[in-house]
KEVEXLUM-74831 format. One record per residue (C-alpha): chain; z, y, x. Coordinates in steps of 0.1 Angstrom, whole numbers, plus 5000, padded with zeros to 4 digits. Layout:
# KEVEXLUM-74831
A, Z, Y, X
...
//
This chain:
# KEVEXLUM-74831
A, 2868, 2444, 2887
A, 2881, 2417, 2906
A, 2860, 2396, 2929
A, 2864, 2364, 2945
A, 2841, 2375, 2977
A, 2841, 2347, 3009
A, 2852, 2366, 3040
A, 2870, 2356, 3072
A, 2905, 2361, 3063
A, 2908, 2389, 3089
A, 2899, 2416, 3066
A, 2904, 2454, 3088
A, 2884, 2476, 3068
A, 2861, 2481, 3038
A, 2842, 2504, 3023
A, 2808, 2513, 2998
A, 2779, 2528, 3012
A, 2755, 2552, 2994
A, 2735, 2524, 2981
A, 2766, 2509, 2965
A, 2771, 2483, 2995
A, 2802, 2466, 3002
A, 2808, 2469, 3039
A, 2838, 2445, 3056
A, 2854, 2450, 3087
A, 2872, 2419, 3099
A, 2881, 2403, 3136
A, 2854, 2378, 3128
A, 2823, 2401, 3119
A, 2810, 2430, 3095
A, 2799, 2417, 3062
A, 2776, 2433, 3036
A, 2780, 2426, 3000
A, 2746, 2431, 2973
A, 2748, 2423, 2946
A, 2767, 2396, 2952
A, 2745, 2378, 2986
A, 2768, 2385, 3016
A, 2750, 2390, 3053
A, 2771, 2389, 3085
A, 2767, 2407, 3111
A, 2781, 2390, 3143
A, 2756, 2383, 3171
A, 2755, 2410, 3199
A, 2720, 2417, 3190
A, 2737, 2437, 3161
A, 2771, 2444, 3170
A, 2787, 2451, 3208
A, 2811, 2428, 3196
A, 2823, 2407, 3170
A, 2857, 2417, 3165
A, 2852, 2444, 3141
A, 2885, 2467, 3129
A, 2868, 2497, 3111
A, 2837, 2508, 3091
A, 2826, 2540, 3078
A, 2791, 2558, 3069
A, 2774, 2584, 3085
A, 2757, 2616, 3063
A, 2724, 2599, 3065
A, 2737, 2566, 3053
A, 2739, 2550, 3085
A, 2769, 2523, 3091
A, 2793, 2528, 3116
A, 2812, 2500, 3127
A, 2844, 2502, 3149
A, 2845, 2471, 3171
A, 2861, 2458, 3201
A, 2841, 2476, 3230
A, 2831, 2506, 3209
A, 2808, 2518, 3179
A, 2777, 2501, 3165
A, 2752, 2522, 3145
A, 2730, 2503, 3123
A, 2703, 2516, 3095
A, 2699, 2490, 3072
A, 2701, 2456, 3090
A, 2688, 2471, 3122
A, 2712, 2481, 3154
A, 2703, 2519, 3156
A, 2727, 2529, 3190
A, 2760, 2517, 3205
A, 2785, 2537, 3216
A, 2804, 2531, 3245
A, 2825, 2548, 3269
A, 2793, 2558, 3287
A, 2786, 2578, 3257
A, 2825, 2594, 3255
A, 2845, 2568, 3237
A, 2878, 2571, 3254
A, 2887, 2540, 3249
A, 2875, 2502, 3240
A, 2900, 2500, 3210
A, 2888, 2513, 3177
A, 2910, 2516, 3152
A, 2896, 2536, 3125
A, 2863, 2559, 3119
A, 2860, 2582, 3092
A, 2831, 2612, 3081
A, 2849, 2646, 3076
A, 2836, 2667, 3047
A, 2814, 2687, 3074
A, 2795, 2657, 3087
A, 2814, 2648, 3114
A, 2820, 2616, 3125
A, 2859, 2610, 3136
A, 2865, 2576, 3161
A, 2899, 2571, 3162
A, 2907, 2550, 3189
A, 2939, 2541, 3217
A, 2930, 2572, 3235
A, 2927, 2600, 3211
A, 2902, 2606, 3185
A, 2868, 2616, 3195
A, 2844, 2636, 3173
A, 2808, 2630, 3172
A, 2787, 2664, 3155
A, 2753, 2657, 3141
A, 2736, 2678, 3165
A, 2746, 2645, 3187
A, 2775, 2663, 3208
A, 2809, 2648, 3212
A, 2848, 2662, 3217
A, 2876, 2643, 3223
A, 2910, 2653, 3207
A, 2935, 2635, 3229
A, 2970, 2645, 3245
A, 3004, 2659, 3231
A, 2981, 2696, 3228
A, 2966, 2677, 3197
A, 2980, 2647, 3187
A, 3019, 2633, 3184
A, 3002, 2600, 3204
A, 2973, 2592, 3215
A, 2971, 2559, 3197
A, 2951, 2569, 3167
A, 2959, 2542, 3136
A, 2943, 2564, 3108
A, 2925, 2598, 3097
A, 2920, 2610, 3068
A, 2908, 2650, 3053
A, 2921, 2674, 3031
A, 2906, 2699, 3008
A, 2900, 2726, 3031
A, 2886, 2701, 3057
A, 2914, 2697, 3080
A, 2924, 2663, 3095
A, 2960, 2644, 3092
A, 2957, 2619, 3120
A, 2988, 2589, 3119
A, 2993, 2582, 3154
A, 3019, 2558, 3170
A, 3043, 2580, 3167
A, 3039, 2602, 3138
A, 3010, 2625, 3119
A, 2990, 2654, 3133
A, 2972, 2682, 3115
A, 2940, 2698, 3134
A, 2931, 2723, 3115
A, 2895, 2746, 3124
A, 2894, 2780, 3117
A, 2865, 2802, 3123
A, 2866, 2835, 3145
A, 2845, 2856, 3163
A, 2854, 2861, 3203
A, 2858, 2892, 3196
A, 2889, 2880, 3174
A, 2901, 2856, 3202
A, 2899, 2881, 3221
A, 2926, 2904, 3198
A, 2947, 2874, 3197
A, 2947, 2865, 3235
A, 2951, 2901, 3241
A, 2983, 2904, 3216
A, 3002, 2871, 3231
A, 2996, 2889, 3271
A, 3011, 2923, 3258
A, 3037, 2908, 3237
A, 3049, 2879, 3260
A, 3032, 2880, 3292
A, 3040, 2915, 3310
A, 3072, 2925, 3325
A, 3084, 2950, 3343
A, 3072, 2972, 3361
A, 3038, 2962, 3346
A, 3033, 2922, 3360
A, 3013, 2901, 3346
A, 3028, 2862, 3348
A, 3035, 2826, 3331
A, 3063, 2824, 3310
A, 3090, 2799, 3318
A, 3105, 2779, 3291
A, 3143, 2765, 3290
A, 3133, 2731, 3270
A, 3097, 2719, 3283
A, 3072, 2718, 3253
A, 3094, 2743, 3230
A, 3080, 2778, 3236
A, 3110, 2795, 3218
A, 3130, 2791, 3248
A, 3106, 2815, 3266
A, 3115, 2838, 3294
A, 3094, 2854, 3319
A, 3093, 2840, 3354
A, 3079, 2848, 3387
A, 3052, 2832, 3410
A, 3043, 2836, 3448
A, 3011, 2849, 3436
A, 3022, 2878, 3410
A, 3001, 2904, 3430
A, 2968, 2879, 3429
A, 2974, 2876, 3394
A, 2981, 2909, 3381
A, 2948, 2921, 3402
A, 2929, 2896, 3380
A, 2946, 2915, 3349
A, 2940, 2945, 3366
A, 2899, 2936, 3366
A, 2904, 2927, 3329
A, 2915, 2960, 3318
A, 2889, 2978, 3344
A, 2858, 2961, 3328
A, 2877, 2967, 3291
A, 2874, 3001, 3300
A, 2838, 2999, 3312
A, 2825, 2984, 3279
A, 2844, 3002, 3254
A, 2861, 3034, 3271
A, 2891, 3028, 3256
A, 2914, 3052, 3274
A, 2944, 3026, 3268
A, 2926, 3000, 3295
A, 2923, 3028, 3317
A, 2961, 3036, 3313
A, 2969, 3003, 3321
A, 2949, 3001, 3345
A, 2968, 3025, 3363
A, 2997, 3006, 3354
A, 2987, 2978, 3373
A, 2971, 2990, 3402
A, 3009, 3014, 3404
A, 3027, 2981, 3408
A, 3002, 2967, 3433
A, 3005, 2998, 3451
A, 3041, 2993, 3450
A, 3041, 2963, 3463
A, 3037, 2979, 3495
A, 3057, 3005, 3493
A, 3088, 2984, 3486
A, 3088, 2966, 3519
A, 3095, 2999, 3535
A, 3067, 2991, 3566
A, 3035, 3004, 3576
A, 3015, 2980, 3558
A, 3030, 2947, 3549
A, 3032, 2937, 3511
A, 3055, 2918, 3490
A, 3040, 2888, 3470
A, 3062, 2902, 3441
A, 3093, 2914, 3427
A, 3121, 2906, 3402
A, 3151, 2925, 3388
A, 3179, 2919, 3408
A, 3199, 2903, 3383
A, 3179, 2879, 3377
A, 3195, 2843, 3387
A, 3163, 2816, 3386
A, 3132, 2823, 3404
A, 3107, 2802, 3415
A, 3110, 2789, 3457
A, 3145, 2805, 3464
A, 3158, 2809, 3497
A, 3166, 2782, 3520
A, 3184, 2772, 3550
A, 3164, 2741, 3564
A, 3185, 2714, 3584
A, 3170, 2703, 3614
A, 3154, 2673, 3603
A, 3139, 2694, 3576
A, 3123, 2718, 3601
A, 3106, 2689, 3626
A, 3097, 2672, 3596
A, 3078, 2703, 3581
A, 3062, 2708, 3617
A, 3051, 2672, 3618
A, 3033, 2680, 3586
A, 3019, 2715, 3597
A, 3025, 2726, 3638
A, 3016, 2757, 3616
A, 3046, 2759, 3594
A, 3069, 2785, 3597
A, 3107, 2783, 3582
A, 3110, 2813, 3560
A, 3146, 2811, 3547
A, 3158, 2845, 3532
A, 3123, 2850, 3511
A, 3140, 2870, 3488
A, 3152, 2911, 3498
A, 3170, 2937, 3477
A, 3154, 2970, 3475
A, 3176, 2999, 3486
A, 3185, 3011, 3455
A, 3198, 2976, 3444
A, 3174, 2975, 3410
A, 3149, 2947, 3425
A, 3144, 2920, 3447
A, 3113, 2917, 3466
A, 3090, 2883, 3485
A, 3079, 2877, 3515
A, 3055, 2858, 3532
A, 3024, 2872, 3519
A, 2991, 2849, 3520
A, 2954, 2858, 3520
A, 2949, 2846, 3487
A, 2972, 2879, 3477
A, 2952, 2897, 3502
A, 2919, 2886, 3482
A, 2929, 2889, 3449
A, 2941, 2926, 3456
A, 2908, 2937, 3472
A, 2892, 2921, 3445
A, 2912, 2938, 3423
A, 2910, 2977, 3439
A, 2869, 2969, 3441
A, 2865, 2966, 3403
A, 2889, 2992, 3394
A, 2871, 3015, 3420
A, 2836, 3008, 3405
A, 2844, 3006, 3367
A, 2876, 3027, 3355
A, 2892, 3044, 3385
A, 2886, 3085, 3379
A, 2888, 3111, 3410
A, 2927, 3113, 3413
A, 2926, 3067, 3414
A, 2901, 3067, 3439
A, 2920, 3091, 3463
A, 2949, 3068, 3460
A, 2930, 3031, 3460
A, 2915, 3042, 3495
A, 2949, 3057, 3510
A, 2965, 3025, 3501
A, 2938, 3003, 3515
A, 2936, 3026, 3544
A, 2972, 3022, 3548
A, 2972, 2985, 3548
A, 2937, 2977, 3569
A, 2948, 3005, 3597
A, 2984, 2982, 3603
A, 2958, 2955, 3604
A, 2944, 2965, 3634
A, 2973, 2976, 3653
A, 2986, 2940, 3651
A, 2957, 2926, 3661
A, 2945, 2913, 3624
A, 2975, 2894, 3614
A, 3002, 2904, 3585
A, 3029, 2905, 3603
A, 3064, 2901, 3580
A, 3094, 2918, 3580
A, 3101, 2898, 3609
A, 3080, 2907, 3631
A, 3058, 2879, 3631
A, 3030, 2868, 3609
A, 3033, 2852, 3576
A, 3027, 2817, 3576
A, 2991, 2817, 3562
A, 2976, 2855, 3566
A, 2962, 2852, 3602
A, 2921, 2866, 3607
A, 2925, 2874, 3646
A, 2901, 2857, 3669
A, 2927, 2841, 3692
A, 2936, 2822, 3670
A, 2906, 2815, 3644
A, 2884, 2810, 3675
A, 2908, 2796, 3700
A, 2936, 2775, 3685
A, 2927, 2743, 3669
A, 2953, 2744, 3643
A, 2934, 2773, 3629
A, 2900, 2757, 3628
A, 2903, 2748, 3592
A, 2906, 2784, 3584
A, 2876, 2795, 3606
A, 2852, 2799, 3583
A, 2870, 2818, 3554
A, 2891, 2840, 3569
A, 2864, 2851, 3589
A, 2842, 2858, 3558
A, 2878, 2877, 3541
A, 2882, 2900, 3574
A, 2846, 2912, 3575
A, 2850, 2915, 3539
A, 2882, 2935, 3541
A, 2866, 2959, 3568
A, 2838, 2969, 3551
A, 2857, 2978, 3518
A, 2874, 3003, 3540
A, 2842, 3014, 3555
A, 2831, 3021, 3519
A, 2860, 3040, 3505
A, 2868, 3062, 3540
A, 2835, 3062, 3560
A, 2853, 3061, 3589
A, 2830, 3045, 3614
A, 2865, 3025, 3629
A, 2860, 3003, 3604
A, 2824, 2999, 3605
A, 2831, 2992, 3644
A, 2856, 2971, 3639
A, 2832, 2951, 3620
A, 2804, 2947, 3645
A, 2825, 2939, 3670
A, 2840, 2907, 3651
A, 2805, 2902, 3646
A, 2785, 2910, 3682
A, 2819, 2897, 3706
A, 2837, 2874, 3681
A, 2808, 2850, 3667
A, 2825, 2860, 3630
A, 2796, 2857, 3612
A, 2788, 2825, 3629
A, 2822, 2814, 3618
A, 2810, 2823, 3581
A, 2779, 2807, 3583
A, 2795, 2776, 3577
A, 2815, 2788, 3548
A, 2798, 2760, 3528
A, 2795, 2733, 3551
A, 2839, 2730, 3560
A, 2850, 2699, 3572
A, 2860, 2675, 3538
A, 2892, 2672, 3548
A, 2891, 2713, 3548
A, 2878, 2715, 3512
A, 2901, 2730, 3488
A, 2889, 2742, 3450
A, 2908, 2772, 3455
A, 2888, 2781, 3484
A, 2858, 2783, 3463
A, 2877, 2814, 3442
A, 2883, 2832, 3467
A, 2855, 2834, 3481
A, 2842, 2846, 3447
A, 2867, 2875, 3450
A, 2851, 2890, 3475
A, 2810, 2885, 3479
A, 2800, 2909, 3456
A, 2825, 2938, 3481
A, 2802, 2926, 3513
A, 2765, 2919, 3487
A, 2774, 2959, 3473
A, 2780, 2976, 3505
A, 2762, 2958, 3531
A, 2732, 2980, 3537
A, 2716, 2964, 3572
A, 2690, 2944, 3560
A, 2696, 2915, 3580
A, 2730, 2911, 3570
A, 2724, 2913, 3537
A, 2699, 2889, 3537
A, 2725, 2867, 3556
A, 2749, 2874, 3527
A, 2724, 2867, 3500
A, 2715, 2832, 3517
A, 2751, 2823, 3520
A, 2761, 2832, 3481
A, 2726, 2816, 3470
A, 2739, 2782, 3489
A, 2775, 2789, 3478
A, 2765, 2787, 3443
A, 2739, 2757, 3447
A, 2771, 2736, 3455
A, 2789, 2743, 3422
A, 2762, 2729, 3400
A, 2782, 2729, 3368
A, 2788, 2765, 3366
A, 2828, 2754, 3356
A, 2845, 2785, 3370
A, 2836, 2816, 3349
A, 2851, 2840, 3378
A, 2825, 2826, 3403
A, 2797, 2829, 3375
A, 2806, 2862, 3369
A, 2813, 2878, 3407
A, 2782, 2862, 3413
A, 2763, 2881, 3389
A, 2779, 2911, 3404
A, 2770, 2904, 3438
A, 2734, 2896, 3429
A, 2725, 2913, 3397
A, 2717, 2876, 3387
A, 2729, 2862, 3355
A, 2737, 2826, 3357
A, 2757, 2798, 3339
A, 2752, 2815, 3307
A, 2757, 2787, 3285
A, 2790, 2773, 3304
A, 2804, 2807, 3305
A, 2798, 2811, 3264
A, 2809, 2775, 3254
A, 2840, 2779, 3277
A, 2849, 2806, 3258
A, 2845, 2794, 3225
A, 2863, 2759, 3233
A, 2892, 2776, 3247
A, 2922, 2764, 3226
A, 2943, 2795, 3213
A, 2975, 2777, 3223
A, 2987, 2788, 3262
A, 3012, 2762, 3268
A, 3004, 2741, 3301
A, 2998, 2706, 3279
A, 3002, 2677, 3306
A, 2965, 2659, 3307
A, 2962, 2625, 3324
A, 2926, 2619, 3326
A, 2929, 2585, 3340
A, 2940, 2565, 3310
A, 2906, 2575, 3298
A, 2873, 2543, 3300
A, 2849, 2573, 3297
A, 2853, 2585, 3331
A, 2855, 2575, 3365
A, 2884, 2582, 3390
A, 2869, 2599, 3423
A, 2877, 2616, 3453
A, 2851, 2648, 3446
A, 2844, 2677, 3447
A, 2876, 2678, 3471
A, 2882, 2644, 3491
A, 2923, 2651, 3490
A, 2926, 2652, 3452
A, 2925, 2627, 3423
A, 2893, 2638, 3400
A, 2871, 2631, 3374
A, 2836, 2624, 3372
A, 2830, 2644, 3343
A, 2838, 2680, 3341
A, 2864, 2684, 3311
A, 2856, 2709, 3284
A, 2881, 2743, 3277
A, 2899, 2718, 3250
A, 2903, 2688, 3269
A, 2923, 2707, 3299
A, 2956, 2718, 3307
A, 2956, 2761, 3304
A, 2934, 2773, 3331
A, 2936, 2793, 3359
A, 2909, 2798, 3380
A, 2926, 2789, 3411
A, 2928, 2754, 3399
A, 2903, 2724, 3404
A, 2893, 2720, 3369
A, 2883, 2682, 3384
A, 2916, 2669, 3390
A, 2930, 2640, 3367
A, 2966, 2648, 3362
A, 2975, 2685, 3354
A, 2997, 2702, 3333
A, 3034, 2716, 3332
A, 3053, 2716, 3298
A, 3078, 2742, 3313
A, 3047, 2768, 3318
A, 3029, 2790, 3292
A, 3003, 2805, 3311
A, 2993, 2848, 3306
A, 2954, 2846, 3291
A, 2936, 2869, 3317
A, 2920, 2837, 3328
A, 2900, 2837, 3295
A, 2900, 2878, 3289
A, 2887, 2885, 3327
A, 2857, 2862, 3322
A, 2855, 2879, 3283
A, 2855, 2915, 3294
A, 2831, 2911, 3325
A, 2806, 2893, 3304
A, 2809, 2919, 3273
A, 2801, 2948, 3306
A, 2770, 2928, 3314
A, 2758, 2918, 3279
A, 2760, 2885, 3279
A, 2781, 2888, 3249
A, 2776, 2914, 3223
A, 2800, 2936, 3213
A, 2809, 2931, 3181
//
């Protein structure tokens, strides 16, 4: 029935309440229609603002009205609660709100839609992962409860389906095998042809292959542990061959590659270069440090591969990290023989050259450098005082532990007593801020639970349980899983429980490295923290509202992403498998 109703001319929006209310949206206020007696609603006691585009209601019959500034929530005539970016509306234009046939409320705005659950937690959907733009006109719910959102530039779908982690684990697990591992048994990204189209996938390379497929290689040594599925321990083996191979491959004593490809390949990543002059003073300016590496790439003798150079600590970490949790959890009698020959093999050339990797050029690699003359006498080094000390002593006594030979364990006290190394690491968590790096924080991870497990003077394990129970003070969030985790294993402590499990849940199932631009969001503030030399966030970003992860990366930073990248899933099956091992999830 047609009625004549007098409303500013404006009109946005409209709907009927439960009560059979007529609600009106328009630039000049909300009105409320019964029984034919209007009210408006306009004065900021009732409204953030006046200039109302959208109205909806709530499960329990409460109004919510889209206005410029945010969302007002009244009961009745009363204002209930505003919502404004402080309480995670992305942006001050609202454009539409509407109740999906679960309950929840859906705020479309200029910045994505965000999501409000009735247990009073919020998501925001924002970003090409989920939406064709992020300008959000309209939303609206099919029969099996999944949202078509019009956007600027066309009409999503998000669609929910429910699974177990058990089953996100299967699926994860089926995308690494199927897509993620090349030959001869490396785990890495995929590179696509045309960014954002993941059929024009290929596999690619990365200067940290080795640190990477040791993380894999921890993933299948804990999905041994908790299931004894002999196919983890099989590829467990796999990996820890080409790891092993690494070093082999080089042809030295003890150096090892970063990674390898087939020799036909044509594209890889950081190719070799000839640097002009200017290039190389320019580079020095930057880093008196740097070193011009220009053929980075070698053929192997039979011609099949080529092989990196230029090997950093972070590959030294993420390999001891690596051979410690296949050593403890999967490795059987013939492994172990052969994980402490090769670590042997690689700490005893170490020594000789005076605790530097030195390359195939006789000269160490532009990073991997532990030895005291220049940790504790160069000051170019003294932003790496602290860590590599902390990796060396770390380094020595996993040899200690898988030879007992008391070289090692000499070796150790000696950095300690003559050196000041554990000095050095006492200020592991107090570096300079112009020294802070997030990935810093990982590594370290790697390797605390090899010093907490085979320390057994009391002092210096006490020392060692200070420094981890400071170390993880300072990360308050609990936003890396890997550090949750190796700390658990380092202490026997379980912490973080509640990021690790929501982490895994809000994971998204797609692997592609969606670009995120945090900074065109109102509901949080640009900083320079937790590390002064990036661009971060004030508010740590759930699983879903990130690029893919890797733990390596400051999951802080505003402006991540890489459409040419699908990322391999260890990052999520690592953390899965270590926490099914210790119970904190249950197997299914």
């Amino acid at each position: 029935m047609k009625q004549n109703l007098k409303v500013a001319r404006t009109v946005r929006d409209a709907i009927t309440d439960t009560s059979g209310n007529l609600w009106v949206a328009t630039q000049d206020g909300l009105y409320r229609f019964t029984d034919g007696k209007s009210r408006l609603f306009q004065d900021v006691s009732e409204l953030i603002s006046c200039y109302a585009r959208a109205v909806s209601v709530d499960p329990q019959g409460n109004i919510w009205a889209g206005v410029m500034g945010g969302v007002s929530i009244l009961k009745e005539d009363r204002l209930m609660k505003n919502l404004t970016p402080s309480e995670g509306i992305p942006s001050v234009h609202i454009n539409c709100i509407r109740q999906s046939p679960d309950g929840t409320m859906w705020v479309g705005t200029n910045m994505g839609v965000v999501r409000y659950l009735k247990d009073g937690s919020h998501s925001l959907r924002f970003t090409k992962r989920w939406l064709t733009d992020n300008k959000v006109n309209d939303i609206t719910f099919d029969r099996d409860g999944d949202a078509w959102i019009a956007t600027a530039k066309g009409v999503s779908k998000i669609h929910a389906r429910q699974m177990t982690l058990a089953n996100k684990a299967d699926n994860f697990y089926h995308q690494l095998m199927t897509k993620n591992m090349r030959e001869p048994w490396i785990c890495g990204s995929l590179r696509l042809d045309i960014p954002g189209d993941t059929a024009s996938w290929h596999n690619s390379d990365d200067d940290n292959d080795g640190e990477y497929t040791s993380g894999y290689l921890v993933m299948e040594s804990f999905r041994y542990a908790a299931t004894k599925d002999p196919d983890a321990k099989v590829k467990a083996r796999k990996a820890f061959d080409f790891l092993k191979s690494l070093q082999t491959i080089t042809g030295t004593e003890g150096f090892f590659a970063r990674s390898i490809v087939p020799a036909n390949w044509t594209q890889v990543n950081d190719m070799n270069k000839t640097y002009t002059k200017k290039e190389l003073a320019e580079e020095l300016v930057a880093d008196p440090r740097f070193k011009p590496v220009e053929i980075r790439w070698h053929k192997t003798a039979d011609g099949k591969w080529l092989w990196k150079n230029d090997t950093s600590p972070d590959e030294m970490d993420g390999h001891m990290m690596g051979y410690f949790y296949y050593y403890e959890y999967a490795a059987g009698a013939e492994e172990k023989i052969l994980i402490r020959n090769h670590v042997k093999k690689i700490m005893d050339q170490l020594i000789k050259t005076n605790y530097n990797l030195i390359d195939v050029d006789g000269t160490h690699t532009h990073w991997a450098v532990w030895s005291p003359d220049q940790l504790n006498c160069d000051p170019d080094w003294s932003s790496e005082r602290s860590i590599n000390s902390f990796e060396l002593l770390a380094y020595l006594k996993f040899a200690f532990h898988l030879t007992g030979d008391q070289k090692y364990e000499k070796e150790y006290r000696r950095l300690i007593k003559d050196e000041g190394y554990l000095d050095n690491v006492s200020r592991l968590n107090k570096k300079n801020p112009a020294w802070q790096i997030y990935f810093d924080r990982t590594l370290e991870g790697y390797l605390f639970p090899i010093l907490l497990r085979y320390e057994k003077d009391p002092k210096l394990k006490l020392f060692y349980n200070q420094l981890i129970e400071e170390w993880m003070s300072i990360q308050p969030a609990g936003e890396n899983l890997m550090n949750n985790l190796n700390y658990a294993f380092a202490t026997g402590k379980k912490i973080n429980i509640p990021q690790t499990i929501d982490f895994l849940r809000d994971t998204p199932l797609d692997l592609l490295d969606w670009p995120v631009d945090h900074t065109l969001r109102e509901d949080v503030h640009v900083v320079r923290s937790p590390v002064l030399e990036e661009v971060q966030i004030t508010e740590l970003p759930p699983a879903s509202e990130r690029p893919t992860v890797r733990w390596d990366r400051n999951p802080w930073s505003a402006i991540q992403g890489d459409l040419t990248k699908v990322r391999e899933p260890v990052f999520w099956l690592c953390p899965y498998w270590m926490a099914r091992y210790l119970e904190i999830i249950q197997k299914p």
